[in-house]
N, C-alpha and C positions, 0 to 999 in steps of 0.2 A: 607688739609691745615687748619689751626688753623685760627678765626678768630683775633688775635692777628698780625697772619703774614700778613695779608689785611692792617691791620696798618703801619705795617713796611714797604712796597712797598712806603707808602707817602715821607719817606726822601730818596728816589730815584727820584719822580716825583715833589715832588714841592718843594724842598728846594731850586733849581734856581730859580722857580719865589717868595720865601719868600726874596731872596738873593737882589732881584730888583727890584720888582714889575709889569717888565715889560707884555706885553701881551704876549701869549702862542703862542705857536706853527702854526701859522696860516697866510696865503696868505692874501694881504689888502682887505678889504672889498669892495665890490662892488660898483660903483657909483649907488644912486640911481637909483631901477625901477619903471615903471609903478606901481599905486597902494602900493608905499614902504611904508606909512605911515607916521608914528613922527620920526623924528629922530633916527638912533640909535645911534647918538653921542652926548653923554651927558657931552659934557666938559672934561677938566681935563685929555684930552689922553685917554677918555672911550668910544669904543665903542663896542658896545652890541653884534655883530656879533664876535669879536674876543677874547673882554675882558676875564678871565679866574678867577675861584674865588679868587685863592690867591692875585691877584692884584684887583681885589674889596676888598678884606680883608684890605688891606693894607691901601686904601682909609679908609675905615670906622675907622681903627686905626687912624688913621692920621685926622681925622673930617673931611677931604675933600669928602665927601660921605655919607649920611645917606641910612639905610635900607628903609625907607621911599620913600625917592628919586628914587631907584631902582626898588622900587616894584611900583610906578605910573608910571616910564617909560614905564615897561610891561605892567601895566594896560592902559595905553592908546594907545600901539599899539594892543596888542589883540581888543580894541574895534576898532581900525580906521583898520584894516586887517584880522583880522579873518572870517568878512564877505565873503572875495574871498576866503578862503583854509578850514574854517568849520572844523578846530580843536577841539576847545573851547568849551566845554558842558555849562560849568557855572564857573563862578570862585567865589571864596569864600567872601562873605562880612566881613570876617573879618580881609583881610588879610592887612587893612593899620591900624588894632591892633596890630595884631604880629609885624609889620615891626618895629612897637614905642617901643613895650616891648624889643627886639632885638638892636633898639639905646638905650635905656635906659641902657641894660646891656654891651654895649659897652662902654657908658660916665662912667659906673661906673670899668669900664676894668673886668669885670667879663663874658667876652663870653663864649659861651659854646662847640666853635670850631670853623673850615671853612666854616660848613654852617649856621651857626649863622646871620640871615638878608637875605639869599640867597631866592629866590624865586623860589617854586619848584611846577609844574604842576603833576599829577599824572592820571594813565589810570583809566576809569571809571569800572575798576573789582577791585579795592583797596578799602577796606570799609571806609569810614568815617564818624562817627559817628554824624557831621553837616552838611554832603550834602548828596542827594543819591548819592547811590551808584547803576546803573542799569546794566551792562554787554550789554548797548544799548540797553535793553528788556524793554518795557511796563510793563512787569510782575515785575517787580521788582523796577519801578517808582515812590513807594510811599514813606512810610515811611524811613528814612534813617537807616544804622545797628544800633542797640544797641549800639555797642564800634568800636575803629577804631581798623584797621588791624597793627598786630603788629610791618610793618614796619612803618605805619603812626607815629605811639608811639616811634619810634627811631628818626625819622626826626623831630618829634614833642621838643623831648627832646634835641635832637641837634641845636635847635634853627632856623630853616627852617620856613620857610614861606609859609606856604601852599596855592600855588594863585588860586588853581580851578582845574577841573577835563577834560580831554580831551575826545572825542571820538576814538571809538576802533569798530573794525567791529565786529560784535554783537553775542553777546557768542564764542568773542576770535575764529571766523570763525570755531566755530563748531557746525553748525547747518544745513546749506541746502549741496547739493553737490555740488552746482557750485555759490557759493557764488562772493561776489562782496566783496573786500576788501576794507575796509575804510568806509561804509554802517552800520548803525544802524538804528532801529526803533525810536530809543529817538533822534538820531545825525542829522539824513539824512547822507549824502555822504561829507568826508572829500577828499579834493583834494591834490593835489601835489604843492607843491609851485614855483617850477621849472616851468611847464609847468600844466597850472590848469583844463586840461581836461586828463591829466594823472592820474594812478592811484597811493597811497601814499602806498600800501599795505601794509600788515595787521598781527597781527589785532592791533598792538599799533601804528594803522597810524597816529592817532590824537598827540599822543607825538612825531614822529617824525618829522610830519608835523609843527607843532608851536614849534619846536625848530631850524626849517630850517628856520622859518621867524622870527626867533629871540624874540620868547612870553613869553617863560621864560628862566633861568639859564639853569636850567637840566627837567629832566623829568622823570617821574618812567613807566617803561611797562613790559610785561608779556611774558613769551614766553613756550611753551610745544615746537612745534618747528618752529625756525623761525618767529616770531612775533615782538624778539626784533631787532633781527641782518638785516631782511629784510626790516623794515622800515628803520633801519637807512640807511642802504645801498641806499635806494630809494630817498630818501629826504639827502642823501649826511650830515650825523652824524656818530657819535659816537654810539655806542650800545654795552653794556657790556651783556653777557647771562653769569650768575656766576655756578660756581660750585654748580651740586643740593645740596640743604639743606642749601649753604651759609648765603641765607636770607630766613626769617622766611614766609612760604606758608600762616599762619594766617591770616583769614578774608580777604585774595583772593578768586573770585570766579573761581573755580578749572575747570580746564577738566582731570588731573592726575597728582597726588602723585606722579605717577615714573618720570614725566616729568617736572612738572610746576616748573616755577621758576619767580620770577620779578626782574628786573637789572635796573640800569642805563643807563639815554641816557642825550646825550650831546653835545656841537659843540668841545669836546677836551677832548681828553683822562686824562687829568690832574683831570677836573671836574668829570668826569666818576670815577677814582680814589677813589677821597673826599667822592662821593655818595657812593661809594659801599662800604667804611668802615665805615662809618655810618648804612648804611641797615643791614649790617653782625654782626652790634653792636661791631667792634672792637675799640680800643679808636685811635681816631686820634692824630696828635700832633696840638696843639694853632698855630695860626700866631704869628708871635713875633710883640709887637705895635712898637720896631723901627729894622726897618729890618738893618742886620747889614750890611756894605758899601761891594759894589762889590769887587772882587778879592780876598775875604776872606780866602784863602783856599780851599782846595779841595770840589765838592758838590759829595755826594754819588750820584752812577749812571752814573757820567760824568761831564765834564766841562760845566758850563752855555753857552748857545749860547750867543756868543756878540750881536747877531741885537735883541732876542727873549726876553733872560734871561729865558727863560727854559733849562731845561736838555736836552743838545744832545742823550742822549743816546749812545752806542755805537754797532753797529751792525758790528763790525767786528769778524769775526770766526764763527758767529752766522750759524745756519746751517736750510733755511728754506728748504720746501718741498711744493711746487707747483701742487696742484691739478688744471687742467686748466680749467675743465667742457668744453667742445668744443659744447655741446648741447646746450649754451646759446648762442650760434648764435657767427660769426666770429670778430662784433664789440667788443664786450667783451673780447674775448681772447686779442686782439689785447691791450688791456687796462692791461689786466694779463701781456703783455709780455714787455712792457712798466714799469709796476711795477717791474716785476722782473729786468730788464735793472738797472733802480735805487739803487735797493736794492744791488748788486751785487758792484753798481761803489762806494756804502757805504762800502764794504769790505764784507756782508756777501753773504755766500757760497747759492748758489739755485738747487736746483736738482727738476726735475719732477716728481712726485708720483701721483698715482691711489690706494687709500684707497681700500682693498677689501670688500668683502659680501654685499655690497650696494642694489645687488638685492632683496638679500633674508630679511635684514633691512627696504624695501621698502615695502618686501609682508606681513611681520609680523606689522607693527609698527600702523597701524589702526585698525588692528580687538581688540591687543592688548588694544587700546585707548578707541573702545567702550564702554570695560566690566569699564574700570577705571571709565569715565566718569558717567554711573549711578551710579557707586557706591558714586562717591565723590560727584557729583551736587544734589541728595537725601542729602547728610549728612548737604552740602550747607544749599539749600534752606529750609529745618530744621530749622535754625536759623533764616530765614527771613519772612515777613509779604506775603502775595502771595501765588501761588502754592508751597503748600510743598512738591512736588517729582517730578520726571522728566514726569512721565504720566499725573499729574495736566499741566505743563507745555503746552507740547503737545495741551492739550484740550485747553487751554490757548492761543494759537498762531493760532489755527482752529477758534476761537471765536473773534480775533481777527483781520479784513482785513489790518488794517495799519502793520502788523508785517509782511505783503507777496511782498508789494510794489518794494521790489527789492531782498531780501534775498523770490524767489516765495514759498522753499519746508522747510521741518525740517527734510528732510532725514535721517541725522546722528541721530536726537535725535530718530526719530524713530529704526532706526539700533541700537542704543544702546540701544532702551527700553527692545528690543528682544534678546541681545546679555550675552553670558553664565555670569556666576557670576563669581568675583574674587577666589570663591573660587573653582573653575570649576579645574581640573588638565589638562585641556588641554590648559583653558587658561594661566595657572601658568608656563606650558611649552612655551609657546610662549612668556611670558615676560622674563624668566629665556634664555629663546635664543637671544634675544631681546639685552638684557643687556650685555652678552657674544660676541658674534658676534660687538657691538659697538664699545664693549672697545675693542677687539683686531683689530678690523679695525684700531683703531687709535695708539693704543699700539705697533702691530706689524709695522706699517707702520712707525713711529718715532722711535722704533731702529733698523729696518734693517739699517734705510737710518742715524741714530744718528743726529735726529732733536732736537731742539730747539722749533719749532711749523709748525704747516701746513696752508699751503696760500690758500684761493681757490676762487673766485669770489664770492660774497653775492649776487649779482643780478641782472637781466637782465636790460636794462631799459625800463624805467616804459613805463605799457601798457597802450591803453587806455581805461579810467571805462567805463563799456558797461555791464547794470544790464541785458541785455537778454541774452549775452553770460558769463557771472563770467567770471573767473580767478581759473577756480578748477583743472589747472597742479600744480605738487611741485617743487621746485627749491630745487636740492637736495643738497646744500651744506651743511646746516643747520642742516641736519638730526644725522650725526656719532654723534656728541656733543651732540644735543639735548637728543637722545636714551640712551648716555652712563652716561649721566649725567658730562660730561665736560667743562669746561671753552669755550667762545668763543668772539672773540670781533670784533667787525665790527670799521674798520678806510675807512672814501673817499680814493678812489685809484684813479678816473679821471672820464671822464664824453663819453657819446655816444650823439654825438651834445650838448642839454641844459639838457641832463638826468645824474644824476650822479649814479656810479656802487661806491660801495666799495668791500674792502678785507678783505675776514672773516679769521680770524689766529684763531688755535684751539690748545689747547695744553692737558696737561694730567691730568689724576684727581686730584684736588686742586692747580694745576697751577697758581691760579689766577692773583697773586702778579707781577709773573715771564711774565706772558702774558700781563700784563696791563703797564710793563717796556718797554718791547718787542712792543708792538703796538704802546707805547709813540716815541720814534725810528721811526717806522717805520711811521708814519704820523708827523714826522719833514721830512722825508727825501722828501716822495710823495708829502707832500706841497700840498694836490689838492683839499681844502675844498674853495668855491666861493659860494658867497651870489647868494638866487635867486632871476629870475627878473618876478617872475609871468605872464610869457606868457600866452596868449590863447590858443594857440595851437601851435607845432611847425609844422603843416600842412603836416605830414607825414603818413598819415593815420593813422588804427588801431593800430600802436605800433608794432615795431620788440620785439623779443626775445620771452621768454618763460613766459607764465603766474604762477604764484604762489599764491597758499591759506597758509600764514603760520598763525600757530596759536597759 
């Protein structure tokens, strides 16, 4: 897909809320919990748990709203909440500069799009050239990069607000074998906002963690596999995994070239949208400063909802395909069959599917990973202050006791110190099967069955974080897409008591546009996104379901 056509999906998604300004697609917010903090109601019919940008845009056109405004809301609830869920690495001192340069180009109507004043958190493997940038390592804790990563430089130019950097489980959970998600040596332990002794899994736990409590707008995170779709799925978000190559790898700290990708995350697919045509560098369209009266005419996509003023979507004829995962324990499914219930009384078509080669995808897709990883994290760490190769590294973390405290081993780093080179033919075989074997798991499986996209649970609910035993099973939903380099996008589907599960829809290469319409849909119809109330514990023990390292 053309980064052009990223653009295009937007007058599908937000021309109802330019139409109205009303809030998006989303269930009332929560009454206050335990520990909720400032307000997330800032007057004006805004609040922060459901508000969507187009209808901050709208404000800001309208002067009932400055960028300024927005960005000390989240500045003061990160400070009054982030202490219970440990997102937050640092956020940026300069960002109530940007927020004034951002009204300024607004009084003068010269914005520079929908994220223009938006405040946007990003994972701590995103370089930025005024903060560190540490992958949660010591080793990488000093000096900041040289330049920012070249999505910083589009969010930069798009007029975003950069509010600070979140915690991520540490080298993007590729480093011990039974790692602990949501753990870094720079972070400590980010928790879940639902239930705070649960775990936010990984490794862009920190973005989806401080977008469940509402810290900032969107958030940027990383994914090889499952890092971005699993958190969100945990912490009950939005998570866009784009088509490899969409957005630009630059000045991400890598674990592979054939896999890595960074996406938007979000409380709404709309904003997931915005972001990821901006990151892909396609040109968005402006808000309009007077939006024009309701009933206007048709809105590409569908008719506006009357309660929402977003795009219904229309899921009728649609033809999804239901992977059920029944390994994720019988609560989950139970949430799948419920989803599908829904989706069906919308008009679209559901059929059951079991993607094939999952096994042999399963026994290929890490040894694969090792050989990437030195090769890319050498090219890395090249360009930073620190250990320059993966063996300094190594020495580095043996040298270091605070880097064992709960991530105890560097297994992988060590397995990939040993592991054949790229340019090995046997490893070349194993990617070259790798890539093959993905794409037609999902290829064949959406035309036998003449899909539209495939359904399949994003995740178990959250277990609890417990550094002596990790989290080093895979929750294989994530994997076809991830390997094939496929679109994938995580929407809430419902909750397992105070845990929320979401639904991961995958669809085909360069799908994006057509998936992020598709997911708009279908998280109007599920409706099942709820504020959390940061419980202690829901007292049920160690946690049902399956644990997951994604990364």
């Amino acid at each position: 897909m053309g980064k052009r056509s990223v653009a295009a999906l937007l007058a599908a998604l937000v021309a109802g809320s330019l139409l109205t300004g009303a809030p998006g697609p989303r269930a009332q917010a929560a009454e206050p919990g335990p520990g909720d903090g400032p307000s997330r109601d800032l007057g004006r019919g805004i609040d922060l748990d459901t508000v969507t940008i187009p209808r901050l845009q709208k404000h800001m056109a309208n002067r009932t709203l400055t960028s300024a405004e927005l960005t000390t809301a989240y500045l003061r609830r990160i400070k009054a909440i982030d202490p219970r869920i440990n997102a937050v690495l640092r956020t940026d001192p300069t960002a109530l500069r940007q927020a004034a340069a951002s009204d300024a180009r607004h009084r003068s109507g010269h914005t520079r799009g929908p994220l223009d004043g938006i405040p946007v958190l990003l994972k701590d493997n995103v370089n930025t050239r005024d903060m560190p940038t540490t992958a949660g390592s010591l080793a990488l804790a000093g000096s900041p990069p040289d330049t920012d990563a070249a999505l910083v430089t589009r969010l930069r130019d798009a007029g975003a607000v950069i509010l600070g950097k979140t915690n991520l489980s540490e080298w993007a959970n590729f480093r011990a074998a039974k790692p602990t998600s949501g753990w870094s040596a720079v972070g400590g332990q980010t928790r879940n906002p639902y239930v705070l002794d649960r775990n936010p899994c990984g490794s862009s736990s920190g973005s989806g963690a401080a977008l469940a409590a509402s810290l900032a707008q969107v958030a940027i995170g990383t994914e090889t596999d499952g890092s971005i779709v699993c958190p969100a799925g945990m912490n009950g978000v939005v998570g866009a995994k784009p088509t490899l190559g969409l957005v630009s790898q630059e000045g991400v700290v890598p674990i592979s070239a054939e896999q890595d990708t960074a996406g938007p995350m979000a409380r709404n697919v709309t904003d997931a949208a915005l972001t990821l045509a901006v990151l892909s560098g396609g040109d968005t369209p402006r808000p309009a400063a007077s939006p024009a009266p309701t009933g206007s005419g048709s809105v590409p996509g569908g008719s506006p909802d009357d309660r929402h003023g977003e795009p219904r979507g229309d899921l009728r004829g649609k033809r999804i395909g239901l992977w059920r995962l029944p390994s994720l324990g019988p609560d989950v499914d139970a949430v799948m069959t419920r989803t599908a219930k829904k989706l069906r009384a919308a008009g679209a078509e559901v059929v059951e599917v079991t993607p094939p080669y999952q096994d042999r995808l399963a026994e290929l897709e890490f040894p694969a990973l090792l050989s990437e990883f030195h090769r890319d994290i050498d090219a890395y760490l090249a360009t930073r202050e620190g250990p320059r190769d993966l063996a300094g590294l190594i020495e580095f973390n043996r040298a270091h006791p605070e880097e064992r405290t709960c991530f105890a081993g560097q297994e992988l780093f060590e397995q990939a110190l040993a592991a054949p080179p790229t340019t090995d033919p046997e490893y070349k075989a194993m990617r070259a099967e790798l890539k093959d074997l993905s794409r037609r798991s999902l290829d064949e499986t959406m035309a036998a069955h003449r899909l539209d996209a495939i359904a399949s649970p994003t995740n178990p609910p959250a277990w609890t974080t417990d550094c002596a035993r990790g989290d080093n099973d895979v929750i294989p939903s994530s994997t076809p897409a991830a390997v094939a380099g496929y679109p994938s996008l995580s929407v809430p589907a419902g909750s397992v008591g105070e845990l929320p599960v979401g639904v991961l829809l995958m669809a085909g290469a360069g799908q994006d546009a057509k998936l992020l319409s598709l997911g708009a849909a279908v998280e109007h119809r599920l409706d099942a996104w709820r504020a959390p109330r940061y419980l202690p514990s829901t007292g049920s023990g160690s946690g049902s379901g399956r644990a997951g390292s994604a990364r």
